[in-house]
N, CA, C and O atoms as a Maestro MAE file, in Angstrom:
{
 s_m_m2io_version
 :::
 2.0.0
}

f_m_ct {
 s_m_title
 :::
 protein
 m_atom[268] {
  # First column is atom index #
  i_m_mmod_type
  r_m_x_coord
  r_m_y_coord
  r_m_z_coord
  i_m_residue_number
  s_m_chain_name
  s_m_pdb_residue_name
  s_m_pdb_atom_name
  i_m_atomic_number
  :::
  1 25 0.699 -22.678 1.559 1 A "UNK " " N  " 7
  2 3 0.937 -21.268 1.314 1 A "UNK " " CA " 6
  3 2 1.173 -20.547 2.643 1 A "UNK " " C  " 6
  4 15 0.714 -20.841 3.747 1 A "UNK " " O  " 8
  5 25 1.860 -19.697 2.356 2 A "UNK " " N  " 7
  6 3 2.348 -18.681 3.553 2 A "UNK " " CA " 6
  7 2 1.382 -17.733 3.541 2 A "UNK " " C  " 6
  8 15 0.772 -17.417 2.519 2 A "UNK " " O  " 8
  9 25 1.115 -17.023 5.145 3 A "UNK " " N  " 7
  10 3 0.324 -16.418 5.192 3 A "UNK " " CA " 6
  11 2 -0.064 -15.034 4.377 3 A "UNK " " C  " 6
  12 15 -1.178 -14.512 4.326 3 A "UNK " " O  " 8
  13 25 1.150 -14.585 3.759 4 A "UNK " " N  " 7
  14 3 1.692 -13.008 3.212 4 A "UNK " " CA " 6
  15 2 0.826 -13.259 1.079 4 A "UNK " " C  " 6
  16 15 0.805 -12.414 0.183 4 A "UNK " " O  " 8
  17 25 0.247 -14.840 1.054 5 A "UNK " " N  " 7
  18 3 -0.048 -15.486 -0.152 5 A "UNK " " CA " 6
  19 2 -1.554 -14.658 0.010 5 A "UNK " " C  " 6
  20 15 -1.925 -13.768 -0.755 5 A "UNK " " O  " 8
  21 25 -2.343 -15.183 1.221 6 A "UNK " " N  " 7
  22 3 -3.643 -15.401 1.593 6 A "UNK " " CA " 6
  23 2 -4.473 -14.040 0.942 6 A "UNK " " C  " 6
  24 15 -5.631 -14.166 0.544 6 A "UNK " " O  " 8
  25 25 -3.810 -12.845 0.888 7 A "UNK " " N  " 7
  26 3 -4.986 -11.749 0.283 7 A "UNK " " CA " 6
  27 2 -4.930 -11.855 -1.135 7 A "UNK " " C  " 6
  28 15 -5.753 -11.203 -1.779 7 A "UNK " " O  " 8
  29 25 -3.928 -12.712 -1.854 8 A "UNK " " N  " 7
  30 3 -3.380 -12.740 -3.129 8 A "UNK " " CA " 6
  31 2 -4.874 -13.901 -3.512 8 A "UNK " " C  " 6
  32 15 -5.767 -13.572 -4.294 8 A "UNK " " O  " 8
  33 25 -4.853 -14.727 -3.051 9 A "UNK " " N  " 7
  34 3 -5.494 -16.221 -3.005 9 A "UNK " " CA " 6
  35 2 -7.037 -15.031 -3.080 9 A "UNK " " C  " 6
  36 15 -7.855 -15.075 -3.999 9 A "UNK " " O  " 8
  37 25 -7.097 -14.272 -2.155 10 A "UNK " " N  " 7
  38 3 -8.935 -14.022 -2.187 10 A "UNK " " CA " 6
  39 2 -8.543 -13.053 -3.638 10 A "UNK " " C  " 6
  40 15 -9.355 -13.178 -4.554 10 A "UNK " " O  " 8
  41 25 -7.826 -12.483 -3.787 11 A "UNK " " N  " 7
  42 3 -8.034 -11.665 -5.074 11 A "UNK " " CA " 6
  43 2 -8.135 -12.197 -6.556 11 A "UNK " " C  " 6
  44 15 -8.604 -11.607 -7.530 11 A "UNK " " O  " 8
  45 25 -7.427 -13.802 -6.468 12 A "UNK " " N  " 7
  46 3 -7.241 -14.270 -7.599 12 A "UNK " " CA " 6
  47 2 -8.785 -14.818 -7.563 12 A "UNK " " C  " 6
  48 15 -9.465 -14.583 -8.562 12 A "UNK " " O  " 8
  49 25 -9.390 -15.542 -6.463 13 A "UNK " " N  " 7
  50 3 -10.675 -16.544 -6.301 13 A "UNK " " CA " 6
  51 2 -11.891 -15.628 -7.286 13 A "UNK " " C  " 6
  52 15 -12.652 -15.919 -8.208 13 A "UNK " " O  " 8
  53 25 -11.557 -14.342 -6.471 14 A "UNK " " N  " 7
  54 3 -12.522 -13.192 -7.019 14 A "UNK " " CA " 6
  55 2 -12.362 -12.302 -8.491 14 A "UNK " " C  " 6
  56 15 -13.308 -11.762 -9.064 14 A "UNK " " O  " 8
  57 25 -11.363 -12.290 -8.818 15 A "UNK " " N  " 7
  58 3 -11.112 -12.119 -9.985 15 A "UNK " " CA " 6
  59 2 -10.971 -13.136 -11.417 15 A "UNK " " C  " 6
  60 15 -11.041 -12.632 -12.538 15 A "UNK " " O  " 8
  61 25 -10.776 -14.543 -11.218 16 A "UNK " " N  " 7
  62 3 -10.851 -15.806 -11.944 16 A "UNK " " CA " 6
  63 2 -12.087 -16.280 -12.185 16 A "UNK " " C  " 6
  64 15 -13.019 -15.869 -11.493 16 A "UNK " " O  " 8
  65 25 -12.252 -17.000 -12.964 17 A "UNK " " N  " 7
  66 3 -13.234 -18.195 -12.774 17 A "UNK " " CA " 6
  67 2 -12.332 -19.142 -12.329 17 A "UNK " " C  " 6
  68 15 -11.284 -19.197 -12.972 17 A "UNK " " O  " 8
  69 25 -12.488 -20.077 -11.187 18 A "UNK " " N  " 7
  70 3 -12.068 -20.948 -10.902 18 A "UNK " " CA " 6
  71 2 -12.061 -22.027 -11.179 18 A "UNK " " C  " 6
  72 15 -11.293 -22.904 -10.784 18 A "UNK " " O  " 8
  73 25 -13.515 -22.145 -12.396 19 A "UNK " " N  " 7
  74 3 -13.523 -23.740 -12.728 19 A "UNK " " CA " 6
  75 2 -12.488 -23.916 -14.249 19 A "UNK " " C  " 6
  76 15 -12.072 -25.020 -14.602 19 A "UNK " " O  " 8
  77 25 -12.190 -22.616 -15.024 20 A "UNK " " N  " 7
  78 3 -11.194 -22.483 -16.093 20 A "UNK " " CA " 6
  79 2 -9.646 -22.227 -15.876 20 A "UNK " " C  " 6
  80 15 -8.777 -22.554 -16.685 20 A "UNK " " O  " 8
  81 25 -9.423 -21.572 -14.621 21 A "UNK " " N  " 7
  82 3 -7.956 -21.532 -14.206 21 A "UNK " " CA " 6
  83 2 -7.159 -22.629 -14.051 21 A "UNK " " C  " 6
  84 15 -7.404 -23.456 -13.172 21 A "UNK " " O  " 8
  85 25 -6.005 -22.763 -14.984 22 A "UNK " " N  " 7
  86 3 -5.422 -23.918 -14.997 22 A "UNK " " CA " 6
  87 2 -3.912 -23.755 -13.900 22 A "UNK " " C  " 6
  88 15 -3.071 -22.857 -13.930 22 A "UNK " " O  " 8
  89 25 -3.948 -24.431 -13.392 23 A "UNK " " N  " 7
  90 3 -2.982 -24.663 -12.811 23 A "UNK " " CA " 6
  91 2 -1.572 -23.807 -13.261 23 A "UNK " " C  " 6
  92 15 -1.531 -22.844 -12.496 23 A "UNK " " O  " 8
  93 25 -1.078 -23.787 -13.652 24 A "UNK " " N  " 7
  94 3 -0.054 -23.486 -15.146 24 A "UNK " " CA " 6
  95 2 -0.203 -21.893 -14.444 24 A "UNK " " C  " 6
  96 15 0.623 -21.365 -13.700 24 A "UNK " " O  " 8
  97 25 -1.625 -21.253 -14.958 25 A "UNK " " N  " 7
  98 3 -1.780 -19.872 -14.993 25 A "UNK " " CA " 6
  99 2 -1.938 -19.736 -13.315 25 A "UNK " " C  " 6
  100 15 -0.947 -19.111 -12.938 25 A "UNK " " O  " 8
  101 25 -2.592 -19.995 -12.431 26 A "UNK " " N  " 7
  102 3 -2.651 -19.966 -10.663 26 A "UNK " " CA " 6
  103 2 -0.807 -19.973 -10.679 26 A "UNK " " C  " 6
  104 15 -0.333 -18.887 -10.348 26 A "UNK " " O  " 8
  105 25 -0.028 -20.804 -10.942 27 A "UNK " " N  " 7
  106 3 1.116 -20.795 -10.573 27 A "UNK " " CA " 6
  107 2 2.350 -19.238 -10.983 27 A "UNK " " C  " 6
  108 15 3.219 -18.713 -10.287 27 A "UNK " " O  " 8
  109 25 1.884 -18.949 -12.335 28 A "UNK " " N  " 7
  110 3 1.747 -17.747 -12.943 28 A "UNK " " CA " 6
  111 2 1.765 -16.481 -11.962 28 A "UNK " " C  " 6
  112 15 2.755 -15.950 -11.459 28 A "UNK " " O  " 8
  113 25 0.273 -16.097 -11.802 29 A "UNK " " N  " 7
  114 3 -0.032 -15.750 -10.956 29 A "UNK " " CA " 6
  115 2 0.586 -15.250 -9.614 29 A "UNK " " C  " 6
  116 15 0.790 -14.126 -9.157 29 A "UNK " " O  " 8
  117 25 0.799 -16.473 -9.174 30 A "UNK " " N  " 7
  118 3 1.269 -16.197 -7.554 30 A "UNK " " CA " 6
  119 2 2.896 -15.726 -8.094 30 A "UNK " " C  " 6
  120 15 3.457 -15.011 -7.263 30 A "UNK " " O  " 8
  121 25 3.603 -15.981 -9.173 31 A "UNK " " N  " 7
  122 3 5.085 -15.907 -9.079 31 A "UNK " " CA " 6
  123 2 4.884 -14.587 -9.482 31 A "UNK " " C  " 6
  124 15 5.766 -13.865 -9.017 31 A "UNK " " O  " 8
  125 25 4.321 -14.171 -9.952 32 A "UNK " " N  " 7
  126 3 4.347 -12.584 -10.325 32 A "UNK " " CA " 6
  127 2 4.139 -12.091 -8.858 32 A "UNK " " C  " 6
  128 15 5.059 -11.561 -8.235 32 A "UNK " " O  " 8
  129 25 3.213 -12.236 -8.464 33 A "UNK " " N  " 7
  130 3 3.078 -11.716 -7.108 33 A "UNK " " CA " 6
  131 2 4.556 -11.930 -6.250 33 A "UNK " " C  " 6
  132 15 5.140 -10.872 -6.487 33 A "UNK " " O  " 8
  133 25 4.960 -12.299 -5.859 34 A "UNK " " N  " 7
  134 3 5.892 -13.139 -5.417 34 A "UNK " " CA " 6
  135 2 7.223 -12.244 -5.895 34 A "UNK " " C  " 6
  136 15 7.960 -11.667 -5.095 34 A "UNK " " O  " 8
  137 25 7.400 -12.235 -7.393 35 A "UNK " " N  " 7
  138 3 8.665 -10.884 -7.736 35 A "UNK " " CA " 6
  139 2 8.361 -9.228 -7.341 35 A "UNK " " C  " 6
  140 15 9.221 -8.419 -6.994 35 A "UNK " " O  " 8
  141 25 6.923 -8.972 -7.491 36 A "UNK " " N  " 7
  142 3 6.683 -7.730 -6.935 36 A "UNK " " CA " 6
  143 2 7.502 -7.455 -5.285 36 A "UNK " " C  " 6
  144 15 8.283 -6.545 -5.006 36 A "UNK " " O  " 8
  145 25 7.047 -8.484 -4.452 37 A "UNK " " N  " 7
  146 3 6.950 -8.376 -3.389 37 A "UNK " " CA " 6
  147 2 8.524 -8.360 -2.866 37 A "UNK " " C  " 6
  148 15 9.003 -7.869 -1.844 37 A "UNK " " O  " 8
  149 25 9.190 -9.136 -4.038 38 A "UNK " " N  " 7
  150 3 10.716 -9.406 -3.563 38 A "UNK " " CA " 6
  151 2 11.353 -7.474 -4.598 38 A "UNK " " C  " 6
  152 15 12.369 -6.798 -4.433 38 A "UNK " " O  " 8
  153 25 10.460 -7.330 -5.298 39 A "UNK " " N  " 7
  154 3 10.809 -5.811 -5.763 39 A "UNK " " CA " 6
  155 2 11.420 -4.453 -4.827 39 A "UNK " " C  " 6
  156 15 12.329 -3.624 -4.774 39 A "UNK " " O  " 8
  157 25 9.897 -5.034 -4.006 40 A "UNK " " N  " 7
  158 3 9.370 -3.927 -3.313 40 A "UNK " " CA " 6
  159 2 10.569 -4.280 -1.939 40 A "UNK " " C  " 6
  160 15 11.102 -3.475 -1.175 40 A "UNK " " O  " 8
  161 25 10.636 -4.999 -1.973 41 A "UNK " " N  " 7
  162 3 11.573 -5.256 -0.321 41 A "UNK " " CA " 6
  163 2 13.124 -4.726 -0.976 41 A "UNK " " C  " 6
  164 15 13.811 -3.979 -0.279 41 A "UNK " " O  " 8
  165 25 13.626 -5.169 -2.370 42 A "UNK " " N  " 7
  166 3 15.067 -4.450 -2.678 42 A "UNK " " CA " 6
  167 2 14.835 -2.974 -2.816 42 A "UNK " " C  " 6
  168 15 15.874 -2.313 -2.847 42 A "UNK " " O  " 8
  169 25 13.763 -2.339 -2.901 43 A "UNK " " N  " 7
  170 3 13.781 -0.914 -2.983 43 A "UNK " " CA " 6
  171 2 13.681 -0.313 -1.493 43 A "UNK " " C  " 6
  172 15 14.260 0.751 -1.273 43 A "UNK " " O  " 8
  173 25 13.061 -0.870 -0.595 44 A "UNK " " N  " 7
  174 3 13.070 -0.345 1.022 44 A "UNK " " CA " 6
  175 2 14.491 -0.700 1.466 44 A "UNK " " C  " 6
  176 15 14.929 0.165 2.224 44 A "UNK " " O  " 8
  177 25 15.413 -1.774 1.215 45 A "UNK " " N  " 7
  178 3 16.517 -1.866 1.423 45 A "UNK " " CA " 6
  179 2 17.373 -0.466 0.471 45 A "UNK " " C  " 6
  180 15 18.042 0.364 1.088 45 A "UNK " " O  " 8
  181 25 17.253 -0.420 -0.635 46 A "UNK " " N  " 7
  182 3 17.933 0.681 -1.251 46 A "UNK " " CA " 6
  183 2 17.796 1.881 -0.387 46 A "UNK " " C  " 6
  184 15 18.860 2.361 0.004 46 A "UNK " " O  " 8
  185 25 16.828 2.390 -0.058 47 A "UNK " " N  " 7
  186 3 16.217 3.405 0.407 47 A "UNK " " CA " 6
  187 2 17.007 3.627 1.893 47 A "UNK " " C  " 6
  188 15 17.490 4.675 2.322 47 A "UNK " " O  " 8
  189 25 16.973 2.080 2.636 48 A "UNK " " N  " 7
  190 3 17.348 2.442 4.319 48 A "UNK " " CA " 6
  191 2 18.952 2.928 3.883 48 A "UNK " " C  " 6
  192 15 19.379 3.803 4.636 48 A "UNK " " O  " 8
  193 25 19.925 2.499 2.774 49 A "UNK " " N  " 7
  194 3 20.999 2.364 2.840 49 A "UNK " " CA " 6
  195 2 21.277 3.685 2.420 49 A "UNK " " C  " 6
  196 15 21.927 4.569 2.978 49 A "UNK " " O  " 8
  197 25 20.633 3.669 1.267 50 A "UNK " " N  " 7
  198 3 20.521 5.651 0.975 50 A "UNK " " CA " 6
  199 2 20.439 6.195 2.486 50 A "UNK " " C  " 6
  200 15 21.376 6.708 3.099 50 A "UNK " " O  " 8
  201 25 19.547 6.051 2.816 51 A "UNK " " N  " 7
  202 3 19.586 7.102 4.326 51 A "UNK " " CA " 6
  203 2 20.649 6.874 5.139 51 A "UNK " " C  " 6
  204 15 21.347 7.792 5.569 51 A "UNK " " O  " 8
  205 25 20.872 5.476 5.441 52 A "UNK " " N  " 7
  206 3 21.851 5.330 6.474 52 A "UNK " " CA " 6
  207 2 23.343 5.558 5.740 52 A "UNK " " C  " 6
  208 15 24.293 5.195 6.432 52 A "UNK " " O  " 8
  209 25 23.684 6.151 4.335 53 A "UNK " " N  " 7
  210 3 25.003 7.158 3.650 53 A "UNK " " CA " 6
  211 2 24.905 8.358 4.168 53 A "UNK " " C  " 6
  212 15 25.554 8.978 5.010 53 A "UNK " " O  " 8
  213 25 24.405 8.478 3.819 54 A "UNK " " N  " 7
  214 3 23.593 10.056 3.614 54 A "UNK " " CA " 6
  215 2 23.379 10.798 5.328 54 A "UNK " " C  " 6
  216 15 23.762 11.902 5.716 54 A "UNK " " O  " 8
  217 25 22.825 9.998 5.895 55 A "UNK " " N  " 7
  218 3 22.716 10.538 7.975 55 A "UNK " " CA " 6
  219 2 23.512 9.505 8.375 55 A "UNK " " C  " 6
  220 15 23.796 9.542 9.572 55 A "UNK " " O  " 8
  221 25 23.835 8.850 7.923 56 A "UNK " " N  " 7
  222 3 25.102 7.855 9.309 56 A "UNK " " CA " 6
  223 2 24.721 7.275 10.137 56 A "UNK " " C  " 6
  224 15 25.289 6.977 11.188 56 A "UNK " " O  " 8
  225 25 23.423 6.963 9.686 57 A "UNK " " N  " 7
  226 3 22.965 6.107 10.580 57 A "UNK " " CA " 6
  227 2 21.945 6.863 11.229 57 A "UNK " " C  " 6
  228 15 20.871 6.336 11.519 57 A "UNK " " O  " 8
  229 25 22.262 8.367 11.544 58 A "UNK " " N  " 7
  230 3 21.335 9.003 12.736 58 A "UNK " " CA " 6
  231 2 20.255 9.592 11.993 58 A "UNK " " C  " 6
  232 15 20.208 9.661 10.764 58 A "UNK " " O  " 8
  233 25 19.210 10.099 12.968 59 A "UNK " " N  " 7
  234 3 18.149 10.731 12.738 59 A "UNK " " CA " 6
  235 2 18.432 12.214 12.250 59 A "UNK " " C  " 6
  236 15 19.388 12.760 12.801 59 A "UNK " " O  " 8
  237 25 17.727 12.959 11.280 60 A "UNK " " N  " 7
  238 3 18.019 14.323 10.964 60 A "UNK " " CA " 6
  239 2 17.614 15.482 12.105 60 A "UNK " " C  " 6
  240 15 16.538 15.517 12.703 60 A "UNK " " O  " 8
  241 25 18.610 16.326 12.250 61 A "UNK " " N  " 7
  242 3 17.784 17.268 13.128 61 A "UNK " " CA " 6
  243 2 17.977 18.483 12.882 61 A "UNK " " C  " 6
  244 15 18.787 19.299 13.322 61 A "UNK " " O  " 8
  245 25 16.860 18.559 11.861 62 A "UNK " " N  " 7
  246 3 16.622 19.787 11.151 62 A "UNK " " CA " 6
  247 2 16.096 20.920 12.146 62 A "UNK " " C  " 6
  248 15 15.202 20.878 12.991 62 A "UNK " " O  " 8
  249 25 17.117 22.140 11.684 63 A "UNK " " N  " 7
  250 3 16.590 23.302 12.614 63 A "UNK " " CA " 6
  251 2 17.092 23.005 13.863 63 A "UNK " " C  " 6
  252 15 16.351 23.244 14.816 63 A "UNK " " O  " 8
  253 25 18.468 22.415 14.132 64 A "UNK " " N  " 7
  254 3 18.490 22.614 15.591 64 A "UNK " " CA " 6
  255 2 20.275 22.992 15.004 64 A "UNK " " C  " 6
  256 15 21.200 22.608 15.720 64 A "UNK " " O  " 8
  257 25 20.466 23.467 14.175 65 A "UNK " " N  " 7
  258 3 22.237 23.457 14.015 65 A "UNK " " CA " 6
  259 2 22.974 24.545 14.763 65 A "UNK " " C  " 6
  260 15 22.285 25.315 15.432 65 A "UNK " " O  " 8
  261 25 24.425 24.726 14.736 66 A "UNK " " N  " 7
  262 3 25.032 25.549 15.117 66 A "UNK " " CA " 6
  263 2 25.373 26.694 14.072 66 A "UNK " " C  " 6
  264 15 26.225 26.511 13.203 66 A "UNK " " O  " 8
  265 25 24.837 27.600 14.168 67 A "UNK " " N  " 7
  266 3 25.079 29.566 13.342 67 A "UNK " " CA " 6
  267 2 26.624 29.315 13.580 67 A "UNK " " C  " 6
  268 15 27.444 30.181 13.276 67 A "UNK " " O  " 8
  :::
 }
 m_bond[267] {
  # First column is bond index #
  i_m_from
  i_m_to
  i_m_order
  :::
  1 1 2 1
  2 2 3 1
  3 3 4 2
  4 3 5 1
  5 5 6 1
  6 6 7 1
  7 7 8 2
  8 7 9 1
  9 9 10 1
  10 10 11 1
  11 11 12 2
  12 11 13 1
  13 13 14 1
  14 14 15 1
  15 15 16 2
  16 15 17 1
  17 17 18 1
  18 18 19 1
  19 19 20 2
  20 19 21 1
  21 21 22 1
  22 22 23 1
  23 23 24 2
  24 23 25 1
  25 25 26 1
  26 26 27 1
  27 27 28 2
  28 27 29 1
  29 29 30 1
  30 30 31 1
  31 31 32 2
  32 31 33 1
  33 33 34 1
  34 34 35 1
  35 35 36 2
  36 35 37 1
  37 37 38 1
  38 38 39 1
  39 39 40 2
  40 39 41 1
  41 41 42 1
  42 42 43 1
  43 43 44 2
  44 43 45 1
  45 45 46 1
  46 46 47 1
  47 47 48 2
  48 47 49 1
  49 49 50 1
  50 50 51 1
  51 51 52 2
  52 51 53 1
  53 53 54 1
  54 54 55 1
  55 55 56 2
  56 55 57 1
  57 57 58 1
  58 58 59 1
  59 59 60 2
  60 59 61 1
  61 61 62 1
  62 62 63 1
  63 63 64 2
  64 63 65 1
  65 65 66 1
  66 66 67 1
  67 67 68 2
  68 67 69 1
  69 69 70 1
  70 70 71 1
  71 71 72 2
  72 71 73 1
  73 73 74 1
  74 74 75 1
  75 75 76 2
  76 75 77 1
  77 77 78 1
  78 78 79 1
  79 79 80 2
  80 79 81 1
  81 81 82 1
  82 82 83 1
  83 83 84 2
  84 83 85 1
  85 85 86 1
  86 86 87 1
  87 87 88 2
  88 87 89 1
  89 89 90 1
  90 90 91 1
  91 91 92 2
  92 91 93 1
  93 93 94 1
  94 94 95 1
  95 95 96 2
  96 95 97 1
  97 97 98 1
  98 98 99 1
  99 99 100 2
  100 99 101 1
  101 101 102 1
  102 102 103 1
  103 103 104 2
  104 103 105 1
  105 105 106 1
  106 106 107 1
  107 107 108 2
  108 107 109 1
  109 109 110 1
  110 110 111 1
  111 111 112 2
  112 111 113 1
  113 113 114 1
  114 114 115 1
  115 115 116 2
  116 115 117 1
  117 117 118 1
  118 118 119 1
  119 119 120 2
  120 119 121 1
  121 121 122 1
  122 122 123 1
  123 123 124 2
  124 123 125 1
  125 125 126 1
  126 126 127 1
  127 127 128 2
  128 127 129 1
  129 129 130 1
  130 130 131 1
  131 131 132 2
  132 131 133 1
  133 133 134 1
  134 134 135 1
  135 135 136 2
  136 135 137 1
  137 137 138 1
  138 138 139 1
  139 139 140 2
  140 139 141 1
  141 141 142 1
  142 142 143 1
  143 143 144 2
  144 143 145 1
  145 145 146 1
  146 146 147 1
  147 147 148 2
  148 147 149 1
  149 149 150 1
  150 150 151 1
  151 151 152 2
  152 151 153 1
  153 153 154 1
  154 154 155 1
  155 155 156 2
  156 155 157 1
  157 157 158 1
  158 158 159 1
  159 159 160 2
  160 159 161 1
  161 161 162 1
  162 162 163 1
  163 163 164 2
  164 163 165 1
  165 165 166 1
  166 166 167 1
  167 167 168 2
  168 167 169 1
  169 169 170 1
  170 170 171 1
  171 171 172 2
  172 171 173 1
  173 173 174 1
  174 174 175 1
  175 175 176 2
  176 175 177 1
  177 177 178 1
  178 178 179 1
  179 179 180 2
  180 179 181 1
  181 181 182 1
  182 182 183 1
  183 183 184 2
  184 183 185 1
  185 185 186 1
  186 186 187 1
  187 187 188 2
  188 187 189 1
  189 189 190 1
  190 190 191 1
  191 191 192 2
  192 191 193 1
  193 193 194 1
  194 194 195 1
  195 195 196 2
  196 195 197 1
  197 197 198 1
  198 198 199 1
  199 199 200 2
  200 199 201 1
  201 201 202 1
  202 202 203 1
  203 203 204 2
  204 203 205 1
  205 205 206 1
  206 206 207 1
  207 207 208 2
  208 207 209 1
  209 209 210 1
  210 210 211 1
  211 211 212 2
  212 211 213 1
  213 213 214 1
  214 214 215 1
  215 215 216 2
  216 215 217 1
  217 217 218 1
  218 218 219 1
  219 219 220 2
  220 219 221 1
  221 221 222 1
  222 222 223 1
  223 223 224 2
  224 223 225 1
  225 225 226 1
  226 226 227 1
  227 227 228 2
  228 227 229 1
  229 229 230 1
  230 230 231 1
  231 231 232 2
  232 231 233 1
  233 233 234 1
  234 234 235 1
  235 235 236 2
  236 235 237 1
  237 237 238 1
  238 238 239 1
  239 239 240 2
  240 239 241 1
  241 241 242 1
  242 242 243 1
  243 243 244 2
  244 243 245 1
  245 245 246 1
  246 246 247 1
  247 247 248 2
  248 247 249 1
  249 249 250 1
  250 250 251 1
  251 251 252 2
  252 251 253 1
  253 253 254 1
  254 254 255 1
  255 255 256 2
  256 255 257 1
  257 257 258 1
  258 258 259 1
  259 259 260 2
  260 259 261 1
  261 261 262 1
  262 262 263 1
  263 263 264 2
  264 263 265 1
  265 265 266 1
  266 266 267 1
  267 267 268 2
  :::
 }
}
């Protein structure tokens, strides 16, 4: 397992019984985790690309325009 698994691993240990978790469901588990995480990374990509349409790339600089 990759390190980005490891807080997933203490949450499942602590939330399971470990001697009834079957394999099957641990594998479960981590793939759900696993689509969240690939969720969450296409929405910060949506987001930079929104911004970088939208400012061009640059930083906003609000309150400094030309009257």
């Amino acid at each position: 397992m990759t390190l980005r698994f490891d807080y997933v691993i203490c949450s499942i240990e602590e939330s399971n019984n470990l001697d009834t978790l079957t394999i099957d469901e641990l594998q479960s588990k981590l793939l759900v985790h696993e689509q969240r995480m690939n969720d969450h990374k296409k929405d910060e990509q949506t987001l930079k690309v929104t911004y970088y349409i939208r400012y061009g790339g640059k930083e906003s600089s609000r309150g400094c325009g030309i009257f």
